[in-house]
mmJSON file of the N, C-alpha and C atoms, coordinates in Angstrom:
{"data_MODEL":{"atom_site":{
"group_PDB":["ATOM","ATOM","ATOM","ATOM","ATOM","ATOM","ATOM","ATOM","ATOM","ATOM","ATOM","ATOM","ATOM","ATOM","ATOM","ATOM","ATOM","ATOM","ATOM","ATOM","ATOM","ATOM","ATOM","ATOM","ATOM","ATOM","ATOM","ATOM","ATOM","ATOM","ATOM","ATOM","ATOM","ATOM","ATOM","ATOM","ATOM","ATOM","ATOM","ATOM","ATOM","ATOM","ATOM","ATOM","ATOM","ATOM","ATOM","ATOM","ATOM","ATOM","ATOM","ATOM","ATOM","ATOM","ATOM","ATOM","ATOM","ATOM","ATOM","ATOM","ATOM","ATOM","ATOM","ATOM","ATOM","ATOM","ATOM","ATOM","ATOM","ATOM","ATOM","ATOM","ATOM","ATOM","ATOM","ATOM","ATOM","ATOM","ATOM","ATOM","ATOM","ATOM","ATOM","ATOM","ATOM","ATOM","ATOM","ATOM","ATOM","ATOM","ATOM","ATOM","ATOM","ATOM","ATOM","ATOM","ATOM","ATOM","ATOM","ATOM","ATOM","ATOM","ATOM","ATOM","ATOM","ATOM","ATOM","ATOM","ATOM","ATOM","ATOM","ATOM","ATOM","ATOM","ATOM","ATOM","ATOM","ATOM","ATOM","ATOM","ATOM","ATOM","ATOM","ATOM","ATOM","ATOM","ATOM","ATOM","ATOM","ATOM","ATOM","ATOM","ATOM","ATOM","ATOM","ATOM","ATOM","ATOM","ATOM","ATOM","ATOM","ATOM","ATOM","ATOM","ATOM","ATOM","ATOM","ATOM","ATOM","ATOM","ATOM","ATOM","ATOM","ATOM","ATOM","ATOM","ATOM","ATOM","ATOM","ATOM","ATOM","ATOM","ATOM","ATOM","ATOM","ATOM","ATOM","ATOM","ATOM","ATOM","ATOM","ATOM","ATOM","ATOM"],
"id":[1,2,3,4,5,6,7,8,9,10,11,12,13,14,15,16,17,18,19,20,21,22,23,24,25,26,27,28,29,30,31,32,33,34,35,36,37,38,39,40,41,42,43,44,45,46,47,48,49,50,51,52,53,54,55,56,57,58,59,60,61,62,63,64,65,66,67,68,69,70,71,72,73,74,75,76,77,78,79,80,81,82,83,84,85,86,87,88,89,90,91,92,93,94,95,96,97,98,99,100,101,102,103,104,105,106,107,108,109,110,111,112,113,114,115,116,117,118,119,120,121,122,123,124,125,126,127,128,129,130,131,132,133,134,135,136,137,138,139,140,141,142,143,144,145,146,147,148,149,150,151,152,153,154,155,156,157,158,159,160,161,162,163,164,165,166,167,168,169,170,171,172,173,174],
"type_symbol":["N","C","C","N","C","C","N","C","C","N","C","C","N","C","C","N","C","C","N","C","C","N","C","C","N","C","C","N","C","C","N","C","C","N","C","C","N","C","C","N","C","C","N","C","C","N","C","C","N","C","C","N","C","C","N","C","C","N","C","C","N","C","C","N","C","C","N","C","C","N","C","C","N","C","C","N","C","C","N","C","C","N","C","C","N","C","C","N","C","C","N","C","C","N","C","C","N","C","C","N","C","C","N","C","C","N","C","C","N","C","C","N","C","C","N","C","C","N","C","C","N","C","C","N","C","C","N","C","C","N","C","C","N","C","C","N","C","C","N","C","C","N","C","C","N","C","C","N","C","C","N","C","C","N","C","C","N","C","C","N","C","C","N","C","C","N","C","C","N","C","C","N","C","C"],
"label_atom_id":["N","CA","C","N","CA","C","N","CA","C","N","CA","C","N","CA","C","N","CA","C","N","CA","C","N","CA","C","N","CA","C","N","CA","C","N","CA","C","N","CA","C","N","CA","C","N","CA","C","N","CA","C","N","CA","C","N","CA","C","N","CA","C","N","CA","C","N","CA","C","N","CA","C","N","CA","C","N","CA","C","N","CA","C","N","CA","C","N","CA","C","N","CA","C","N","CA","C","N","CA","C","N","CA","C","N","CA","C","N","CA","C","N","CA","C","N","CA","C","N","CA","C","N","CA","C","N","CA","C","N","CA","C","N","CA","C","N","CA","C","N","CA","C","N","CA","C","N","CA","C","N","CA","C","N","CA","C","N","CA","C","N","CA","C","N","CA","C","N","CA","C","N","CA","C","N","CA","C","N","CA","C","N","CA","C","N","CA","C","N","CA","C","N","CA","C","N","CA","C","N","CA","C"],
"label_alt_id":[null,null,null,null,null,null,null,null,null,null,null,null,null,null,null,null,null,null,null,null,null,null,null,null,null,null,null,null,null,null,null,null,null,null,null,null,null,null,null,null,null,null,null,null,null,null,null,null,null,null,null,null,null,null,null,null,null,null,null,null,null,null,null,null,null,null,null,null,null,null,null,null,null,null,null,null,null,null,null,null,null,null,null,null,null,null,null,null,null,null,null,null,null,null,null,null,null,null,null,null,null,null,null,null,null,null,null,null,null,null,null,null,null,null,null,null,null,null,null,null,null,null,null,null,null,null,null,null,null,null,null,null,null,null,null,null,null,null,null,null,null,null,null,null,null,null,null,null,null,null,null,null,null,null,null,null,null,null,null,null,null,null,null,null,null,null,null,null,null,null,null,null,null,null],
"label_comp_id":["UNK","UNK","UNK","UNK","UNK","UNK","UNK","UNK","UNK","UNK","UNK","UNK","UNK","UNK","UNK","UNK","UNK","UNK","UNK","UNK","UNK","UNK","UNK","UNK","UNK","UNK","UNK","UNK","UNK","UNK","UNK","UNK","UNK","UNK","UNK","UNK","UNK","UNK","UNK","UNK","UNK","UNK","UNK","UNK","UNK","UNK","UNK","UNK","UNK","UNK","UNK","UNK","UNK","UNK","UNK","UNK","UNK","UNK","UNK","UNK","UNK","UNK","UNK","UNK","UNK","UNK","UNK","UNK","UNK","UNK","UNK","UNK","UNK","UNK","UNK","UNK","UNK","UNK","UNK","UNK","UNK","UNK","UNK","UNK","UNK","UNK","UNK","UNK","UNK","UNK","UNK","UNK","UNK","UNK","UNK","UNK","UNK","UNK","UNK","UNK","UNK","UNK","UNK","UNK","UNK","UNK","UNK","UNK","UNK","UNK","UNK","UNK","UNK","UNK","UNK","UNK","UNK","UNK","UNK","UNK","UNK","UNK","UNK","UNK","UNK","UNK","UNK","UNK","UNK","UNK","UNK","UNK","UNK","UNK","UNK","UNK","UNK","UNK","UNK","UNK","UNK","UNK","UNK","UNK","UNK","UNK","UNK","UNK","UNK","UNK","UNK","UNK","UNK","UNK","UNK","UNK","UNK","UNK","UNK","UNK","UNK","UNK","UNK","UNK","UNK","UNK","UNK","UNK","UNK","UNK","UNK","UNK","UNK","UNK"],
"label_asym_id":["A","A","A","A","A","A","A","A","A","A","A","A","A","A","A","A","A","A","A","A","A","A","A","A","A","A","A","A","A","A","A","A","A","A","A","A","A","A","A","A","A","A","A","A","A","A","A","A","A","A","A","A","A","A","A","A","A","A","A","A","A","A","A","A","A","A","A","A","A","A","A","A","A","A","A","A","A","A","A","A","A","A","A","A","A","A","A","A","A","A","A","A","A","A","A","A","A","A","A","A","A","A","A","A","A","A","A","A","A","A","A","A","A","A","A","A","A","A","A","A","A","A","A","A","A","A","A","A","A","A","A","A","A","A","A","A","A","A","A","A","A","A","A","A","A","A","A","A","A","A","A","A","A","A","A","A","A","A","A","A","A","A","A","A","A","A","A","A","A","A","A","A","A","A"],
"label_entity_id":["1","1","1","1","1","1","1","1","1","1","1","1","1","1","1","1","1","1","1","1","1","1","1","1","1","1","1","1","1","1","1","1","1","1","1","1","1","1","1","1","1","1","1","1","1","1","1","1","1","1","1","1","1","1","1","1","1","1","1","1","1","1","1","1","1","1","1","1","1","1","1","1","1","1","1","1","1","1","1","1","1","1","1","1","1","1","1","1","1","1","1","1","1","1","1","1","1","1","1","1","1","1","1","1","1","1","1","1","1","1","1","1","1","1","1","1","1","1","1","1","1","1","1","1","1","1","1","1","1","1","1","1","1","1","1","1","1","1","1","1","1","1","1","1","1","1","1","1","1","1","1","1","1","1","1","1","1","1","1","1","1","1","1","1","1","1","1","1","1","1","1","1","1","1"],
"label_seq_id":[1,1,1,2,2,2,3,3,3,4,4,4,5,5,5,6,6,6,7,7,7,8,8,8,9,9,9,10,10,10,11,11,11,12,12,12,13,13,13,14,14,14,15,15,15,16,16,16,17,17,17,18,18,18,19,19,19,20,20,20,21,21,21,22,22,22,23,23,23,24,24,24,25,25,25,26,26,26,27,27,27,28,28,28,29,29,29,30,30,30,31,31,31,32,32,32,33,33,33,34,34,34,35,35,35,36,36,36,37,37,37,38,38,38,39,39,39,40,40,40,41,41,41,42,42,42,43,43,43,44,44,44,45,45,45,46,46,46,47,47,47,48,48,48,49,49,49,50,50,50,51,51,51,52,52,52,53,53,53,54,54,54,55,55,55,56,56,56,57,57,57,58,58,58],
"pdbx_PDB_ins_code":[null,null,null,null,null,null,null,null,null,null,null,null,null,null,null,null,null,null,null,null,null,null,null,null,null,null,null,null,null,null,null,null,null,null,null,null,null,null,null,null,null,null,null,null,null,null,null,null,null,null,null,null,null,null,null,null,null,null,null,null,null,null,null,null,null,null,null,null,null,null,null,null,null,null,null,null,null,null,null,null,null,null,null,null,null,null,null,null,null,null,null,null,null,null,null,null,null,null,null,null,null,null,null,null,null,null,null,null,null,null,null,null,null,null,null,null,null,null,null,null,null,null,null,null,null,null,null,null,null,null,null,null,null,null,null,null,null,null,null,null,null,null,null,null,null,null,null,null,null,null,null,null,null,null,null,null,null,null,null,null,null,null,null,null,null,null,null,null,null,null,null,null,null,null],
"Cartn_x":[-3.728,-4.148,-5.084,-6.025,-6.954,-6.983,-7.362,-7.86,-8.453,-9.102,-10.228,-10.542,-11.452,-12.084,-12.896,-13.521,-14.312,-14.023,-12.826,-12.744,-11.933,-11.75,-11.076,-9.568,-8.982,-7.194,-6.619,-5.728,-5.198,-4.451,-4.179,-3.166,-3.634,-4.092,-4.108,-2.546,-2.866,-1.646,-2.202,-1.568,-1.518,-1.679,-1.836,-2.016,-0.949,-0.883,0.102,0.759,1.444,1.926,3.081,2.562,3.632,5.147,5.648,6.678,6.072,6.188,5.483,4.085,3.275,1.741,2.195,1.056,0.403,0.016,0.707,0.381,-0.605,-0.444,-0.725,-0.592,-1.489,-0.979,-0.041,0.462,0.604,0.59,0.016,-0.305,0.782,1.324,2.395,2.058,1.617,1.548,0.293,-0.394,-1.876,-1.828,-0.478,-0.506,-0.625,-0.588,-1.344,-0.001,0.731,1.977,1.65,1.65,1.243,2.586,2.506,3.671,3.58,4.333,4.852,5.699,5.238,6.012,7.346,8.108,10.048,10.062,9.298,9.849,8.397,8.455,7.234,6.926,6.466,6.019,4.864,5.0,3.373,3.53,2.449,2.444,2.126,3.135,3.604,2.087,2.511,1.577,1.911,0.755,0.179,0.365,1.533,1.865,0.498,0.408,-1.032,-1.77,-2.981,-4.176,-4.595,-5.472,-5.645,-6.165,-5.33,-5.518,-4.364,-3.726,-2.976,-1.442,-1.212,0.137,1.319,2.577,3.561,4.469,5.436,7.15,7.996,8.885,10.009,11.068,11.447,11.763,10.462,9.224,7.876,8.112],
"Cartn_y":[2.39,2.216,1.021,1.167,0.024,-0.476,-1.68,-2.719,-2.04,-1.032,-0.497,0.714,1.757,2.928,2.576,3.031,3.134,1.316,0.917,-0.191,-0.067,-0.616,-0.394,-0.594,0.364,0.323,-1.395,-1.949,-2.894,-2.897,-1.321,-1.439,0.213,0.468,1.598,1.813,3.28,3.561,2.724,2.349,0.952,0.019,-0.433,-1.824,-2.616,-4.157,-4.74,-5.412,-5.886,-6.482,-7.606,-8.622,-9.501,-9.368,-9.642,-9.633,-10.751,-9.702,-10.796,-10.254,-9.917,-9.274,-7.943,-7.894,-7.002,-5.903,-4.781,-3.458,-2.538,-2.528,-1.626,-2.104,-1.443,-1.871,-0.718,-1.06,0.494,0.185,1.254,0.511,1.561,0.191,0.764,0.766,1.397,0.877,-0.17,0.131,-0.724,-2.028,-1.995,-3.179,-3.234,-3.872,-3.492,-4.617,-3.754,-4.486,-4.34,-5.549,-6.071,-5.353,-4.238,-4.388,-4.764,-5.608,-6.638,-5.583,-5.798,-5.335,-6.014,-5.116,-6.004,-6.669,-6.433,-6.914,-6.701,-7.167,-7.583,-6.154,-5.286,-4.434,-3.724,-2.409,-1.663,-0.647,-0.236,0.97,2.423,3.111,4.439,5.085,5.952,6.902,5.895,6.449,6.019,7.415,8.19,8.943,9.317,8.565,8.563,8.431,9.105,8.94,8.015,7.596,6.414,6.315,6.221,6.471,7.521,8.353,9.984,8.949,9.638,9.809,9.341,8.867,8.301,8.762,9.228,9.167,8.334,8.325,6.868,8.397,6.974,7.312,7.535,8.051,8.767,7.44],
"Cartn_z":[0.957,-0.415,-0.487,-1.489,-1.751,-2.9,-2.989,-4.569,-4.872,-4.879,-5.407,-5.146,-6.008,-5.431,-4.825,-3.357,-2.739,-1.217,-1.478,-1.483,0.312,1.255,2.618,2.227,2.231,2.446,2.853,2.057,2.839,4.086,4.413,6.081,6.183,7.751,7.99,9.568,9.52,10.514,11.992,12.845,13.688,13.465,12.461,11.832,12.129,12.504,12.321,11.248,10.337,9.07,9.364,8.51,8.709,7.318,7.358,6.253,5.21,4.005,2.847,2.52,3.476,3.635,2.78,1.239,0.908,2.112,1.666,2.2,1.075,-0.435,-0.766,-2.572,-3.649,-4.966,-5.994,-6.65,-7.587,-9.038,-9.536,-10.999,-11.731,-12.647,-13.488,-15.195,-16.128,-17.415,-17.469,-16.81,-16.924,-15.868,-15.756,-14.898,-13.309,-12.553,-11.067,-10.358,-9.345,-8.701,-7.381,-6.901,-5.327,-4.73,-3.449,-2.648,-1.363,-0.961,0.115,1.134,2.601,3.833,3.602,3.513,3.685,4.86,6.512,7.454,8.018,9.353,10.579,11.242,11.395,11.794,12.095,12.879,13.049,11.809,10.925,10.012,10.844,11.179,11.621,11.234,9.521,8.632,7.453,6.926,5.437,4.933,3.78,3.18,2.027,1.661,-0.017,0.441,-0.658,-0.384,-1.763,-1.701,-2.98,-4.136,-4.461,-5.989,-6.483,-5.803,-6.302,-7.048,-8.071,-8.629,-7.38,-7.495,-7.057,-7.926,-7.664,-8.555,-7.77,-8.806,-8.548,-7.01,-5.877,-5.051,-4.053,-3.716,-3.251,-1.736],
"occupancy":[1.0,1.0,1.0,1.0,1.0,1.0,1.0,1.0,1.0,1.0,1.0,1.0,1.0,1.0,1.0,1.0,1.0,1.0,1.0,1.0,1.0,1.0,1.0,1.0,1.0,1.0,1.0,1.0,1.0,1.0,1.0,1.0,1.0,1.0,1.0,1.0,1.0,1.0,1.0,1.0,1.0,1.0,1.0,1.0,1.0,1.0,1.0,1.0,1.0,1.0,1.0,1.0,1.0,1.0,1.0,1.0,1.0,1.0,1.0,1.0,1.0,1.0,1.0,1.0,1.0,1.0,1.0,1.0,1.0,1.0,1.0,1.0,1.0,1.0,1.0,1.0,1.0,1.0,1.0,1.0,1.0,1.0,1.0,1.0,1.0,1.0,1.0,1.0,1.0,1.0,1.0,1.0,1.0,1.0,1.0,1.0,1.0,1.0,1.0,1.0,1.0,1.0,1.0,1.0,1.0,1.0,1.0,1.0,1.0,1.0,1.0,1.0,1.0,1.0,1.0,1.0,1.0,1.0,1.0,1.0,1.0,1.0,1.0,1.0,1.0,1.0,1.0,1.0,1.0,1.0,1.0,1.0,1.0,1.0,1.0,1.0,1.0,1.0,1.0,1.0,1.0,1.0,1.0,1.0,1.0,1.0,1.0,1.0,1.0,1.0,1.0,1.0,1.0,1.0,1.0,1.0,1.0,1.0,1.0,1.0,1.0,1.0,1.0,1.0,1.0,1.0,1.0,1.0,1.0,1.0,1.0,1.0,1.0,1.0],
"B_iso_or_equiv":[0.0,0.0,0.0,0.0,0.0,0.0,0.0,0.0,0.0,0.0,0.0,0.0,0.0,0.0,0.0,0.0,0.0,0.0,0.0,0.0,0.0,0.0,0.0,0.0,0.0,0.0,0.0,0.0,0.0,0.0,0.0,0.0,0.0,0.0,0.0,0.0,0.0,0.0,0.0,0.0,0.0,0.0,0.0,0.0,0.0,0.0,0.0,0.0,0.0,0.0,0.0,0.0,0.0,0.0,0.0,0.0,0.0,0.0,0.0,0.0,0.0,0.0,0.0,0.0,0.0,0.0,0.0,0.0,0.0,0.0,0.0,0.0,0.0,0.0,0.0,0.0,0.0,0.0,0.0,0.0,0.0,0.0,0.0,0.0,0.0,0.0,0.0,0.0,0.0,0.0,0.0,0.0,0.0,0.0,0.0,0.0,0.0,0.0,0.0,0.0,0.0,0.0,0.0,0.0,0.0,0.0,0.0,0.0,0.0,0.0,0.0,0.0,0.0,0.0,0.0,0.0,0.0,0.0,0.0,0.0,0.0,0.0,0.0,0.0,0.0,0.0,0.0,0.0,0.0,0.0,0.0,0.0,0.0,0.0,0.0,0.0,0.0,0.0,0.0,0.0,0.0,0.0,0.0,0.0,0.0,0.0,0.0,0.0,0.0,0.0,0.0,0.0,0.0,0.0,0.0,0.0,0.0,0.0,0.0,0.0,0.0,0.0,0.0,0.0,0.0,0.0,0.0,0.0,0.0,0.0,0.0,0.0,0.0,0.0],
"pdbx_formal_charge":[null,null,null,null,null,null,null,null,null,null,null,null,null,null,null,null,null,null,null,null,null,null,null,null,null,null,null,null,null,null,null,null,null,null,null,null,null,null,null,null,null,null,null,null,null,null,null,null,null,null,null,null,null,null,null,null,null,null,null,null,null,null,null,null,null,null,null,null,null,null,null,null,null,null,null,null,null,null,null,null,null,null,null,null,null,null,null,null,null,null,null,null,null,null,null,null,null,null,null,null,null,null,null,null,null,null,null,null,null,null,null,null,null,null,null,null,null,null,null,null,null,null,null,null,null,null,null,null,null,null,null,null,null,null,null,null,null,null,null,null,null,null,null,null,null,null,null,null,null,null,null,null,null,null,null,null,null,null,null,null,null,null,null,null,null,null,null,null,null,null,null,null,null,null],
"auth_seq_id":[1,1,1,2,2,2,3,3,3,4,4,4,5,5,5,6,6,6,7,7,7,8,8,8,9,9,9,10,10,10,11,11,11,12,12,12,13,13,13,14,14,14,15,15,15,16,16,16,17,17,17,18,18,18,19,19,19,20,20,20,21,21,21,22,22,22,23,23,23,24,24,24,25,25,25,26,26,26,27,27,27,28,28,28,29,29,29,30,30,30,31,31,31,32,32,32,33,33,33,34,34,34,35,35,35,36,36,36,37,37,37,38,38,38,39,39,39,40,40,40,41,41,41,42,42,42,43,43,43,44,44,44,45,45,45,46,46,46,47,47,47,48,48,48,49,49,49,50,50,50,51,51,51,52,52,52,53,53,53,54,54,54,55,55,55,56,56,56,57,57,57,58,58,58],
"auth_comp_id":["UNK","UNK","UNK","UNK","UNK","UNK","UNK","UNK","UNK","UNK","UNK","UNK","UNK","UNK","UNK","UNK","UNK","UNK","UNK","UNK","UNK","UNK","UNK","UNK","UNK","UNK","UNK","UNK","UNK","UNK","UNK","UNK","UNK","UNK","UNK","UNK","UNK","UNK","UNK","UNK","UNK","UNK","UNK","UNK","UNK","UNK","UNK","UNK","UNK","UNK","UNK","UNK","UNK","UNK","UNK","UNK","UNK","UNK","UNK","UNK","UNK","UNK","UNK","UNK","UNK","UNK","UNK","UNK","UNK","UNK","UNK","UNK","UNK","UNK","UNK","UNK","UNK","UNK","UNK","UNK","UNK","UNK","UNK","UNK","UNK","UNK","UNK","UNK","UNK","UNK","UNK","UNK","UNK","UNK","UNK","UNK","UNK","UNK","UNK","UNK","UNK","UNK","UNK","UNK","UNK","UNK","UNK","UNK","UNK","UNK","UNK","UNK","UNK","UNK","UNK","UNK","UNK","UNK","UNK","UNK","UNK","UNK","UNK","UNK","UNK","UNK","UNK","UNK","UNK","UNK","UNK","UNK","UNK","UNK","UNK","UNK","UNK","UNK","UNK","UNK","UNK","UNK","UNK","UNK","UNK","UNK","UNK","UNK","UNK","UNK","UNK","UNK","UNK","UNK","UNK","UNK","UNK","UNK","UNK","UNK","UNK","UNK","UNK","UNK","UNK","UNK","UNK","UNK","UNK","UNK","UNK","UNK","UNK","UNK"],
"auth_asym_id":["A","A","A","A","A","A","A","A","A","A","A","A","A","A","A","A","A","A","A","A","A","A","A","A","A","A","A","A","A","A","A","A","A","A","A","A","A","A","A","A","A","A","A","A","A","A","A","A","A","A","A","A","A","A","A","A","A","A","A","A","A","A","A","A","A","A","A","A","A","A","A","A","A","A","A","A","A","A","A","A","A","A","A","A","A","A","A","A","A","A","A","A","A","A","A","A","A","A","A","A","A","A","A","A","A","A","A","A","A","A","A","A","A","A","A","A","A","A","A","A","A","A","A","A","A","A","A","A","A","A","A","A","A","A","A","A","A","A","A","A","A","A","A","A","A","A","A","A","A","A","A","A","A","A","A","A","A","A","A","A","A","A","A","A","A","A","A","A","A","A","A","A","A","A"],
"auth_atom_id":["N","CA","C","N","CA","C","N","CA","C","N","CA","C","N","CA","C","N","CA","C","N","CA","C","N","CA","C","N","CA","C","N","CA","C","N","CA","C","N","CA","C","N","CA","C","N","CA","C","N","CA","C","N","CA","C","N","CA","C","N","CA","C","N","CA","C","N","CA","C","N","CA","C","N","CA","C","N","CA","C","N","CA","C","N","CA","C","N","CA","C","N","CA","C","N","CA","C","N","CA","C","N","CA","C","N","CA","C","N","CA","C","N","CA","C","N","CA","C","N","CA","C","N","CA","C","N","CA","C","N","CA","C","N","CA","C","N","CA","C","N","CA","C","N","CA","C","N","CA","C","N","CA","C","N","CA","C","N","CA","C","N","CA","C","N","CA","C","N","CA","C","N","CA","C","N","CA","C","N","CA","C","N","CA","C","N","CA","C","N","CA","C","N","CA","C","N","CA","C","N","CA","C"],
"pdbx_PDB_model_num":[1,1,1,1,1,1,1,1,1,1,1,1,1,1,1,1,1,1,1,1,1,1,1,1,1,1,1,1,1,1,1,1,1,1,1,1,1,1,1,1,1,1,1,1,1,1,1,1,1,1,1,1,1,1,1,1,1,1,1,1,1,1,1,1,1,1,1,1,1,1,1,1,1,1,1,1,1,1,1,1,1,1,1,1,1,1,1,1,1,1,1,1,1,1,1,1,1,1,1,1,1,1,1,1,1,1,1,1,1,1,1,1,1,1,1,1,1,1,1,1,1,1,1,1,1,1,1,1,1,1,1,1,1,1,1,1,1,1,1,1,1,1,1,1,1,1,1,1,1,1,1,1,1,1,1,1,1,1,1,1,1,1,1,1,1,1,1,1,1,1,1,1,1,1]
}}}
């Protein structure tokens, strides 16, 4: 996912991430929520494409 349309994904699949590091945003009600890696890892797959709809649980 990206800050932006047209904008480079903050983490693609092999990427490394630290815990705390922005992976990705989601906008809720106009508002725009930073999400944070829970732990230190490589990103497997990237499920979304950016910008598409999310439901609670996704």
């Amino acid at each position: 996912m990206a800050a932006a349309p047209g904008e480079a994904p903050f983490v693609k699949a092999g990427d490394k991430v630290k815990k705390g590091q922005v992976v990705g945003i989601v906008e809720a009600m106009k508002l725009m929520n930073e999400i944070e890696a829970e732990f230190s890892g490589e990103v497997v797959k990237v499920l979304l494409e950016n910008g598409s709809p999310v439901t609670v649980g996704t």
